[in-house]
C-alpha positions in Angstrom: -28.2 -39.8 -40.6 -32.0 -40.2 -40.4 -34.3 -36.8 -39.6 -35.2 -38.1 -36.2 -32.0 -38.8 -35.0 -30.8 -35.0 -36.5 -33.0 -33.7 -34.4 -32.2 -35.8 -31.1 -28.9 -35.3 -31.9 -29.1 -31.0 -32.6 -31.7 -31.0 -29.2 -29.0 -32.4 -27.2 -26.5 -30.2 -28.0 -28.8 -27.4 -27.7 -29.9 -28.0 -24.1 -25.9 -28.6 -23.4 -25.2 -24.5 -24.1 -26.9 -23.2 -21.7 -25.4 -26.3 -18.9 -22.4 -24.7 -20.6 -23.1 -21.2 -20.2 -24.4 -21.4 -16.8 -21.2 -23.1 -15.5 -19.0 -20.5 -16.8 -21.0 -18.5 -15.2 -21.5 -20.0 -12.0 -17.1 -19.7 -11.7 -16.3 -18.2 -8.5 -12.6 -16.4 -7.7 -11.4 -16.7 -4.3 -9.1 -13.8 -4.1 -6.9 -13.4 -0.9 -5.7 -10.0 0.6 -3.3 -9.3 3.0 -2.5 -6.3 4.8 -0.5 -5.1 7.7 -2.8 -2.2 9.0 -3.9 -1.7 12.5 -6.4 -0.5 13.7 -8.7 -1.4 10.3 -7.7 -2.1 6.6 -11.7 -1.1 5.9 -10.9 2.3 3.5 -8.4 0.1 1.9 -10.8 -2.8 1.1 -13.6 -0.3 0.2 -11.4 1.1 -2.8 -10.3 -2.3 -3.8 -14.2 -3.5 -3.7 -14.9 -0.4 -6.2 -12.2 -1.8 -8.5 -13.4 -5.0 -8.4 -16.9 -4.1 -9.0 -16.1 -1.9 -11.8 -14.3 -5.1 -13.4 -17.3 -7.3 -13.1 -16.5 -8.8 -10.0 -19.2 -8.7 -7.2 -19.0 -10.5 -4.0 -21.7 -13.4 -3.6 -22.1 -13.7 -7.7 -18.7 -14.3 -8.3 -16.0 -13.2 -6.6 -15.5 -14.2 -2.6 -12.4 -12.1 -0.6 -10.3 -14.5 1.8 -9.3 -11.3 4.0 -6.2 -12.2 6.7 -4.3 -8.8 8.6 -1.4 -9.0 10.8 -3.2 -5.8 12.6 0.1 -4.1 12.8 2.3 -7.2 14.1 5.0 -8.0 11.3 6.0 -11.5 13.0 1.7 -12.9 12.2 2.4 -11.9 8.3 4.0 -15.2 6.7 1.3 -17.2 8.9 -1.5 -15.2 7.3 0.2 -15.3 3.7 0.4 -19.3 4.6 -3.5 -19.5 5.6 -4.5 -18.1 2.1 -2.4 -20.7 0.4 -3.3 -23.3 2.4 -7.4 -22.1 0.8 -6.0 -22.9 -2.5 -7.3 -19.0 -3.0 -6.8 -17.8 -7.1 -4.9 -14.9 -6.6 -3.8 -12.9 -3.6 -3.8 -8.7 -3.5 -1.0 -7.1 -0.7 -1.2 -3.9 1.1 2.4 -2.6 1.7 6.1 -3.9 1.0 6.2 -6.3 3.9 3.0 -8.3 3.5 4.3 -8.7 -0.7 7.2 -9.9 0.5 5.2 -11.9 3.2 2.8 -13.8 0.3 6.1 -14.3 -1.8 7.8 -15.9 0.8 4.5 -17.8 1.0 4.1 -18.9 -2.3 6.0 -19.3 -5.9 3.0 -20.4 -7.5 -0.1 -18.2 -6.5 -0.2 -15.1 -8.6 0.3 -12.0 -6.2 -0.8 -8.7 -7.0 0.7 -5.8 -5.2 -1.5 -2.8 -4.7 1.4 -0.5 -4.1 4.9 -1.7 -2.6 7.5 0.9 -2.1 10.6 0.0 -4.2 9.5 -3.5 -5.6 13.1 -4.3 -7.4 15.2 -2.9 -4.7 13.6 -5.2 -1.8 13.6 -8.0 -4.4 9.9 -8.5 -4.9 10.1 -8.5 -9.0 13.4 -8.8 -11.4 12.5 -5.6 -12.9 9.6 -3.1 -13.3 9.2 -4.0 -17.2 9.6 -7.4 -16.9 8.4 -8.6 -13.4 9.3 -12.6 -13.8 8.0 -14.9 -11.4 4.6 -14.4 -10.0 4.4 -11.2 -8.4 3.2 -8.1 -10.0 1.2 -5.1 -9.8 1.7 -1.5 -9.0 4.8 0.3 -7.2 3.8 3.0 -4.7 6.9 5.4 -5.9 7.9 5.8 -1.8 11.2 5.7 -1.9 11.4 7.9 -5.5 8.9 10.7 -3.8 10.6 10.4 0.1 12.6 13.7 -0.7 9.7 15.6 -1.4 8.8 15.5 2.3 12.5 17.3 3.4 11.7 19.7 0.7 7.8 20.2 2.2 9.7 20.1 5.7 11.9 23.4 4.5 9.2 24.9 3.8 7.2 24.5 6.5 10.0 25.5 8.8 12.4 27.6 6.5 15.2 28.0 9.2 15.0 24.1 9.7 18.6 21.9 9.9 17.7 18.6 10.9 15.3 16.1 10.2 14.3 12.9 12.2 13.0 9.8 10.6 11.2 6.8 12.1 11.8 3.5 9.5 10.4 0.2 10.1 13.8 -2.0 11.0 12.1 -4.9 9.6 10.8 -3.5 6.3 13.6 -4.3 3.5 12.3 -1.2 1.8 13.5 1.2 4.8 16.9 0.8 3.4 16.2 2.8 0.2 13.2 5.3 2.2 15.9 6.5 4.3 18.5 6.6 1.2 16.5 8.9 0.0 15.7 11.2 2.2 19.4 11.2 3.7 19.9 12.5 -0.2 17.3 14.5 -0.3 18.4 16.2 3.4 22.2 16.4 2.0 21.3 18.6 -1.4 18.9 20.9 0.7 21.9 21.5 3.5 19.8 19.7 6.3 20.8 16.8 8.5 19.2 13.4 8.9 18.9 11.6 12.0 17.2 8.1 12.1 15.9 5.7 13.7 14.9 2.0 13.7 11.9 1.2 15.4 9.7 -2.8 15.3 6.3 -1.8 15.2 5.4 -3.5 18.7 8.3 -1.4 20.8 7.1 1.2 23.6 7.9 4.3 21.5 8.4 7.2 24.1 12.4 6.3 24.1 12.9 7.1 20.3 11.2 10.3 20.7 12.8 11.6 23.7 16.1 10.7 21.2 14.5 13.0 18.5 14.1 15.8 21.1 16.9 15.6 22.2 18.8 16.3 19.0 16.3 18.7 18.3 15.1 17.7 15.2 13.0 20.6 13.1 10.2 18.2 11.3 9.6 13.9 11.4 9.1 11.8 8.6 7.7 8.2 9.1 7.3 5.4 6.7 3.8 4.9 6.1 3.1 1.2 6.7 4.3 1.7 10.8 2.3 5.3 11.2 -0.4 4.6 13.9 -2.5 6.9 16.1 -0.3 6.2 19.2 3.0 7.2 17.5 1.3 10.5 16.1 0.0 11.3 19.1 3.6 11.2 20.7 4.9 13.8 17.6 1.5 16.1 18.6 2.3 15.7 22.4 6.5 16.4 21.6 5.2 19.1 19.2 6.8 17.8 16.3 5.9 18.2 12.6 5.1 15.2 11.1 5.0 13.7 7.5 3.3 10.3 6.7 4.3 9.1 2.8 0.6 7.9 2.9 -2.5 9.6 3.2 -3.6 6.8 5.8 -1.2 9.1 8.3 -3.2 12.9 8.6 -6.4 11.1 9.6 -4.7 9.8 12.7 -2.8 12.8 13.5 0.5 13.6 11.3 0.5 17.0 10.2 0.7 16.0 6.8 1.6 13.0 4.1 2.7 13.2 0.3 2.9 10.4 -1.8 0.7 8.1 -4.0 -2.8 8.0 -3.8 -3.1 4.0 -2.1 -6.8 4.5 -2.8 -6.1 4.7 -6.0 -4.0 1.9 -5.9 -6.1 -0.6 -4.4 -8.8 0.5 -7.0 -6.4 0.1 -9.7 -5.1 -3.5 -8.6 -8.3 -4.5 -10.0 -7.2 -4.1 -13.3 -4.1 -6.8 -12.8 -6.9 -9.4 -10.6 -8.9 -9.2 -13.9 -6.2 -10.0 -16.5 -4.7 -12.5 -14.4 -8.0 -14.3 -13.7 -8.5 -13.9 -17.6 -5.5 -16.1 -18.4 -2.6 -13.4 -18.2 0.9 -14.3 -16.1 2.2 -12.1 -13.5 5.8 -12.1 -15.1 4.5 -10.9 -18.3 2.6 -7.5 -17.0 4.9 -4.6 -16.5 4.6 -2.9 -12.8 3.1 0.4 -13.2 4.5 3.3 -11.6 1.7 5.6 -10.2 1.1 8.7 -11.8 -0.8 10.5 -9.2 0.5 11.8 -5.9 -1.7 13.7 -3.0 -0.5 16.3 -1.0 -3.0 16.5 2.5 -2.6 18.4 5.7 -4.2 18.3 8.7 -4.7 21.7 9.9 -6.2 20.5 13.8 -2.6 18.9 14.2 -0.9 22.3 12.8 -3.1 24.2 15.5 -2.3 21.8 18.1 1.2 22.4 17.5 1.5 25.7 17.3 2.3 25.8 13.9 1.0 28.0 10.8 0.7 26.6 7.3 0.9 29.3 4.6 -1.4 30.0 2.3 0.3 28.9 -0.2 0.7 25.7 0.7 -2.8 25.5 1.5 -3.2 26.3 -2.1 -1.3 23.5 -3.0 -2.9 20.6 -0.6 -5.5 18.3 -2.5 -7.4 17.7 0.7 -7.2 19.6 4.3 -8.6 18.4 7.4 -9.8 20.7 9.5 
């Protein structure tokens, strides 16, 4: 090869790396997320955005969020799943058992990433929590493992308490094992378990005139239906109640012990980036979360007419007052 076409040929090639370089760089994910929550899935978002950003992903640069909620109306979650696969996105996140199941239903081929679902086998979301299969995966939210925590928390708010009323999304295929649990829970501490299965849109005075009236000591609801209107009813029928997310005590419930979700969403992250960096969905274990909040709401206890001991104070990782 003569020098001068060498050198055509190695200036060429140079000038191509950088047209290389800059169109790796230019890439741009188009992540879906779908959530349930009404009124706002904002504190949600914000924690996933942290997660993100701390895995070099940064909205306008490279990364843009397709973000679709039902806003608390389970019937508008496979449409929403639908609309982000109809955008061709690269990867949806989930908030919550339904809306996994939801973006499932929606699509076998879109990796989904759940940033906490409550009992992910049992509903039928993965094949196992080792090996998911399929193209689902991401983090369990422990809620139907930790739902007998919150009898044991009801006890000792109320030590003379004998029965215990919970509110289950009729719906939600992981209500089946939330309830299993607790009625277990209830049975081993002596108590009774009365519940009840509510749809999200139904007026909810008439389920808790029912709780009343079998006098139920404390309430437990499952965190994806808690709402301000249905905590306002427990404050108003001056019932104790338990959320098993920490989305509940800032709308009202007395308290809520369970997995951090925060922490999940910031933690989904981790899954988006390996996913996006080749990995598949059936080959990355679910994780099971390691850290679980206890929070109380101290205005609601007042309110109610209730006292929280100091020990339990003690105990909480964050108190509202």
């Amino acid at each position: 090869m003569r020098r001068r076409e060498f050198i055509t040929l190695l200036g060429s090639t140079a000038a191509a790396w950088p047209l290389a370089a800059r169109a790796q760089q230019a890439r741009v994910y188009t992540i879906g997320v779908l959530t349930l929550i009404s009124p706002s899935p904002e504190p949600l978002l914000k924690a996933l955005r942290e997660g993100l950003r701390d895995a070099g992903y940064v909205e306008g640069r490279n990364l843009h969020l397709e973000i679709r909620s039902a806003a608390g109306r389970p019937d508008l979650q496979l449409e929403k799943a639908t609309e982000l696969v109809h955008l061709k996105v690269d990867l949806i996140v989930t908030f919550f058992t339904p809306t996994a199941l939801a973006a499932k239903q929606a699509t076998r081929d879109i990796p989904i990433v759940m940033a906490g679902a409550g009992d992910p086998v049992a509903v039928g979301l993965v094949a196992s929590l080792a090996r998911p299969g399929g193209n689902v995966t991401g983090q369990s939210s422990g809620g139907a493992e930790v739902a007998g925590k919150s009898v044991e928390l009801i006890r000792e708010l109320i030590p003379a308490a004998r029965r215990v009323g919970v509110l289950a999304d009729e719906g939600d295929p992981f209500a089946k094992p939330y309830v299993a649990q607790i009625g277990q829970a209830a049975r081993s501490a002596g108590m009774q378990v009365d519940p009840i299965m509510i749809r999200p849109e139904q007026p909810l005075e008439a389920a808790f005139e029912t709780l009343t009236g079998k006098r139920v000591d404390g309430l437990l609801i499952q965190g994806s239906i808690a709402r301000r209107e249905m905590l306002d009813l427990a404050i108003k029928h001056r019932l104790p109640a338990l959320t098993s997310t920490r989305l509940g005590p800032p709308l009202g419930a007395l308290m809520s012990y369970g997995s951090d979700y925060f922490d999940l969403a910031r933690q989904s992250a981790v899954y988006v980036d390996r996913i996006l960096k080749g990995a598949k969905p059936a080959d990355l274990p679910v994780a099971f979360p390691t850290k679980f909040e206890l929070i109380i709401n101290l205005k609601t206890a007042k309110a109610i007419g209730l006292d929280i001991s100091p020990v339990l104070l003690a105990r909480a990782d964050e108190v509202i007052e």
